[in-house]
N, C-alpha and C positions, 0 to 999 in steps of 0.2 A: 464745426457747429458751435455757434455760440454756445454760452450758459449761462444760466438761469439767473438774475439775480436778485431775486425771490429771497426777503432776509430770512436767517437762517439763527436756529440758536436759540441765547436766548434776547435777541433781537425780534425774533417773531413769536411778536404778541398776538392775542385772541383779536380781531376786530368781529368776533360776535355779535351782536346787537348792534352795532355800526349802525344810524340812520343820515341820511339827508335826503335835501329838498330835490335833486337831481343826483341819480348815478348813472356817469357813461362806463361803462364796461367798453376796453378797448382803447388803449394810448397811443395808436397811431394817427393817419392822418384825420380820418373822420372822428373816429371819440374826440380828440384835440380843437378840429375846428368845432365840431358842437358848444363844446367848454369856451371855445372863443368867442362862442353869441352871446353867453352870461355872463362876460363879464361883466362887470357891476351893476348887475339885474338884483344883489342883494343876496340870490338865492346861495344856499349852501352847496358845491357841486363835488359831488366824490368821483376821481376817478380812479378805474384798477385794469391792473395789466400784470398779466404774465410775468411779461421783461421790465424794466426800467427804460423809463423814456429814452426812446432815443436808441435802443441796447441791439434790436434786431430787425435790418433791414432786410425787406425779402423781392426786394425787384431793381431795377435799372437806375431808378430816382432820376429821371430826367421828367421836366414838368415845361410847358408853353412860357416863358419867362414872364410875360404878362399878369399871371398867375402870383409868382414871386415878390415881382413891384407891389401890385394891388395890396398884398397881405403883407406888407414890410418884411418881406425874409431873404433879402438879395444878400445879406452877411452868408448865407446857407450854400451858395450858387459856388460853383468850382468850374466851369467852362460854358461861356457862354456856342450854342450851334445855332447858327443861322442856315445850314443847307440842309439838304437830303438826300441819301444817293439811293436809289431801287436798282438791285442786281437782279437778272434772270439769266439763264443757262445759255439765253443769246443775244446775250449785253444790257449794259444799266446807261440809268439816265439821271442825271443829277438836280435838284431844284431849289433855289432859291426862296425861301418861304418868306410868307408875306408876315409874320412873326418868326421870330427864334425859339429851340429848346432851351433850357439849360438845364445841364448836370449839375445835382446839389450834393453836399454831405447830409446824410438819413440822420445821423445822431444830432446834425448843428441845429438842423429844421426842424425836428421835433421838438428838443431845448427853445428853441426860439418861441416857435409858434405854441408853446406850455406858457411861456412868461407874458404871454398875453391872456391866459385865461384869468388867474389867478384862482385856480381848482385848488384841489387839495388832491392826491395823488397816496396812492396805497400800491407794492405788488401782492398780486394772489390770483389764484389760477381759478376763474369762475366755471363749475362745474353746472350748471340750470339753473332754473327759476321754480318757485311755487308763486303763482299772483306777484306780491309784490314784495317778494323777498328773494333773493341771488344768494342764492349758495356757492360757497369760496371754499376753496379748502385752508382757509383763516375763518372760517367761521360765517354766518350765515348776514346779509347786509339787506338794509328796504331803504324803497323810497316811494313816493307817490308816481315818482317819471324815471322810466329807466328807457338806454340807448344800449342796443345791441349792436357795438361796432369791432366784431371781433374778429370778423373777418368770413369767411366763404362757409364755415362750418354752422355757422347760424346756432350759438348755443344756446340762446334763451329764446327759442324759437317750441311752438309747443306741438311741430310735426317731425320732429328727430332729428331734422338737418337732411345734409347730404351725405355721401357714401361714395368718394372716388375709387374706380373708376367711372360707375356705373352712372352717373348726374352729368349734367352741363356746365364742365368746368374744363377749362385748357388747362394746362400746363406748361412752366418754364422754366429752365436754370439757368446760371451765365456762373462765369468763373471773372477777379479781376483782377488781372496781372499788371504788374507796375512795369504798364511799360507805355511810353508817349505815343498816340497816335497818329496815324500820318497827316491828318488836318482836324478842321473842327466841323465836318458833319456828319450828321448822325445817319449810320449807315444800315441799311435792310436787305438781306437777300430772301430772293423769294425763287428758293431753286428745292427739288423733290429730292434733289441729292443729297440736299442739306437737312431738311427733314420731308416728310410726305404731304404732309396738312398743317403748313403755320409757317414759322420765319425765323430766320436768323437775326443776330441784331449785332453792330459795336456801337456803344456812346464813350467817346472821349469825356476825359475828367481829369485834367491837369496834372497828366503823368501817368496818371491811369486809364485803362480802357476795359469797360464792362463788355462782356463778351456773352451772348447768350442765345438760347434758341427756345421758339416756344412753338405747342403744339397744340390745334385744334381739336386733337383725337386725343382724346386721355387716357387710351389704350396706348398710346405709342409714346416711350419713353425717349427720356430728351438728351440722357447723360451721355452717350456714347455720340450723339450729335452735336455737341455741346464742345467734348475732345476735337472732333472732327473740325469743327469750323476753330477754333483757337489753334491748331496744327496748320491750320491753312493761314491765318492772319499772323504767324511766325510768334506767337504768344504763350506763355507757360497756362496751363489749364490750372490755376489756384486757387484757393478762397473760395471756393462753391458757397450759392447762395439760390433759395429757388422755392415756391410752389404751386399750388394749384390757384386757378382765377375764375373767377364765373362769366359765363359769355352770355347769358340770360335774365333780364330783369325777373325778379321776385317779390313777391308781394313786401310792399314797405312799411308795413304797422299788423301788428295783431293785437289783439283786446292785452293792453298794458304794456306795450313795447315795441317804441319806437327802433327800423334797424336803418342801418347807415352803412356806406358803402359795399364791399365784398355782401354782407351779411344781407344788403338788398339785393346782390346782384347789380350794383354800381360798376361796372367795370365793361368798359365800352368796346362793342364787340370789333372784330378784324383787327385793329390795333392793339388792345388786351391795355387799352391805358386807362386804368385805375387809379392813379394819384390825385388828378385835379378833379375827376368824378366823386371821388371822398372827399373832398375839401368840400367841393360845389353843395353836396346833397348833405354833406355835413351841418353847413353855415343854414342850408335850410330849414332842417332838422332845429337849429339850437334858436332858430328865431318864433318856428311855432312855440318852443319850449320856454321860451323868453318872454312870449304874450298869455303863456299861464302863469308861471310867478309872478309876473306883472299883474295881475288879476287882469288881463284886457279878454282874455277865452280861460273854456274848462277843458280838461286834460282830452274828453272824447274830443270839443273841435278840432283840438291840435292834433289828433291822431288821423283824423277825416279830412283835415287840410294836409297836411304831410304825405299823407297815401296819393291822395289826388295829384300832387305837385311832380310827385316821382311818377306818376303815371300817366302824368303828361307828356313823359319824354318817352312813352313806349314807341313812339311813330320810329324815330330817330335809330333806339335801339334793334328797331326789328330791323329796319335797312340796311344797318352795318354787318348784322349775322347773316341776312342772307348774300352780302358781297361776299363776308367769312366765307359761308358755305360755297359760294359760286369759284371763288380763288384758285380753290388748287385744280379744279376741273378745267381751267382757261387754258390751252397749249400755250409753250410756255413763248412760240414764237407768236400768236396774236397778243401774248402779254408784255411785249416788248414793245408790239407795236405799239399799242395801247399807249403804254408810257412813254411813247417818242411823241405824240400826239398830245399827251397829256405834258408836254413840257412846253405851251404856249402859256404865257403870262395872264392871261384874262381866266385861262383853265385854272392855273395854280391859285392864281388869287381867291377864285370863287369858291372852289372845293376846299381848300384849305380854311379860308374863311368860316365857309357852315361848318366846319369840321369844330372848329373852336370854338365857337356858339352855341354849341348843345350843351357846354358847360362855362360861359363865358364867365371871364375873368372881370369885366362889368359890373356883375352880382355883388362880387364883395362888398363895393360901395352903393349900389341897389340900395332905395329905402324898403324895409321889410314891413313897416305898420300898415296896417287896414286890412292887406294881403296878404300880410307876415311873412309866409314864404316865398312872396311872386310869383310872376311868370318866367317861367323855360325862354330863355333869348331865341 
C-alpha cells in the first residue's frame, strides 16, 4: 500500500484560515482538469489531496489516446494498443479499433497535467464541509467555489456519502508484474469462471502488464479472482492496487458544491472507465467555474448549468448499466456469437465510435463561452 505523503512534523503547518477564490478538493484526474480550466482566469485556485500529486494510482490508466493528444500529455503514454481481444469460455474475438488505448504512467500524468494549471497545491485529508468552509485535518479552508472530486465516497456531500457494500459501486483490483506481454492489445475476458458479474482485464505497459478483475456485485470480492486470472496469464500476483467505482450517475451540484468525476458518479457503466469521464466532466466543471471569476455568470448559474450538462448524459449512462446488468445473464455461447457478428468493421466502427463520444476527446478544444460547458457530443 502506498503511504501517505501528508507533511509530517514540523513541516505541517496550520493552513487554518487558508482562503481562495476556488478550492478543488481532490488531485487526481478530475480536481486537476478543473484546475486546468483556470488557468489564467486570474483566480486563486487551491488544491488538496490526501497524497501528493501523482503518489496514488488506483486503476489500470489506460485512456482513448485521442484524449492524451488533445490535452498534450503524450510524454505520460508507455504503450500505445490499437486492438482488443474479448475472451468467453467458448472462444474470443479480436478487434481492431477505430482509435487506440494507451497505457500511461499515473504519477507522469498527473505531474504533467498539474503544470498546466498553475494551482497552488497543499496535502490534507478533507474530513466535510460546513457552507463554505472544508474542514482538513490541517485546519479548517473556504472559498466562494468548492469542487468535490474526491472520489466515489462523496465527502462534502451533505447526504453522508455512500457505504460499500451496500451502494451502486463495482469493484476492482489488478496486481502489476514486470513482465512483457505477449502483444499490444488490450485484453478482456468475460468468463463466470473468472468472476460471476464483471471482467477480467490485461493492459500492456512497456514491460509491464496490469492484471486485473472487476466486479459488478460489490458483494463479491475480487482478490482471489484477481490471483486466479494472473496464475493463469503465467504472471506473479504483485503490487496490488484497487477500489471501489460507481456505476450510477449522481446528482452533480448541491447548494455550494460542485462534484466531479467518482464523486458524481462519472464512471461509465459496463466498461467501469472512469479516467477520460474525469477529465471530460472536469474540464466542464472548471469552465462554468471560469465564467464566475470571469464575472460572465453568479456561482447559482454555474451550479444550474453544470448539473444540467452532467445530466444530459443520463440517456448514455443508463444504457451502458443496463448492458451491465444484461451481460452476465447472456449464455456464454450466444455471447460469443454475438461477438463473431460483432467483428464486422462497419459494427466496430460505429459502436466504438458512440462509445467515445459520450465523452469525446473534441471537447478539450471545444469553445466553452456563451454555453460555457457545451453540449454532450
Amino acid at each position: 500500500m502506498p503511504t501517505r505523503a501528508t507533511t509530517r512534523g514540523e513541516e505541517r503547518t496550520s493552513l487554518d484560515g487558508t482562503h481562495a477564490d476556488v478550492l478543488v478538493c481532490g488531485a487526481s484526474f478530475a480536481g486537476l482538469a478543473v484546475a486546468r480550466e483556470l488557468a489564467g482566469s486570474g483566480a486563486d485556485v487551491l488544491i488538496v489531496d490526501r497524497y501528493e500529486i501523482g503518489e496514488r494510482a488506483t486503476s489500470a490508466c489506460a485512456i482513448p489516446t485521442p484524449w492524451l493528444r488533445a490535452l498534450g500529455l503524450e510524454a505520460a503514454g508507455r504503450q500505445e494498443l490499437p486492438d482488443m481481444t474479448f475472451t468467453t469460455p467458448s472462444g474470443s474475438a479480436r478487434y481492431r479499433l477505430p482509435w487506440s488505448w494507451t497505457a500511461f504512467d499515473y504519477r507522469e500524468l498527473c505531474r504533467l497535467l498539474f503544470a498546466q494549471t498553475g494551482a497552488r497545491f497543499e496535502t490534507a485529508k478533507v474530513d466535510g464541509r460546513t457552507g463554505a468552509v472544508v474542514h482538513t485535518d490541517r485546519g479548517d479552508l473556504t472559498a466562494p467555489l468548492i469542487v468535490d472530486a474526491l472520489g466515489w465516497r462523496r465527502v462534502l456531500s451533505a447526504d453522508g456519502g455512500y457505504q460499500p457494500p451496500d451502494a451502486p459501486l463495482s469493484r476492482g483490483l489488478e496486481v502489476h508484474p514486470h513482465h512483457p506481454a505477449p502483444d499490444d492489445a488490450l485484453d478482456v475476458w468475460i468468463e463466470r469462471s473468472v468472476i460471476r458479474a464483471g471482467y477480467g482485464w490485461r493492459v500492456p505497459a512497456a514491460g509491464e502488464q496490469r492484471v486485473g478483475v472487476g466486479s459488478y456485485a460489490p458483494h463479491d470480492h475480487v482478490k482471489e479472482p484477481t490471483k486466479a486470472l494472473a496464475q493463469r496469464l503465467d504472471v506473479d500476483a504483485v503490487r496490488y492496487q484497487g477500489n471501489w467505482f460507481p456505476h450510477r450517475l449522481r446528482a452533480a451540484t448541491e447548494p455550494g458544491v460542485f462534484f466531479v468525476g467518482d464523486s458524481a458518479g462519472h464512471c461509465f457503466p459496463l466498461s467501469g472507465e472512469g479516467i477520460r469521464t474525469a477529465l471530460y466532466f472536469g474540464l466542464a466543471c472548471g469552465r462554468e467555474l471560469r465564467a464566475v471569476v470571469e464575472g460572465r455568470q453568479t456561482p447559482e448559474a454555474a451550479l444550474a448549468a453544470y448539473h444540467d450538462f452532467s445530466a444530459r448524459h443520463a440517456g448514455a449512462f443508463r444504457l451502458a448499466l443496463g448492458l451491465q446488468r444484461l451481460l452476465p445473464r447472456v449464455p456464454p455461447r450466444v455471447l460469443t456469437a454475438f461477438l463473431a457478428l460483432f467483428g464486422r468493421r462497419w459494427l466496430i466502427d460505429r459502436s466504438f465510435g458512440w462509445y467515445l463520444r459520450q465523452a469525446d476527446p473534441g471537447y478539450v478544444t471545444a469553445g466553452g463561452s456563451g454555453g460555457h460547458g457545451g453540449r454532450p457530443a
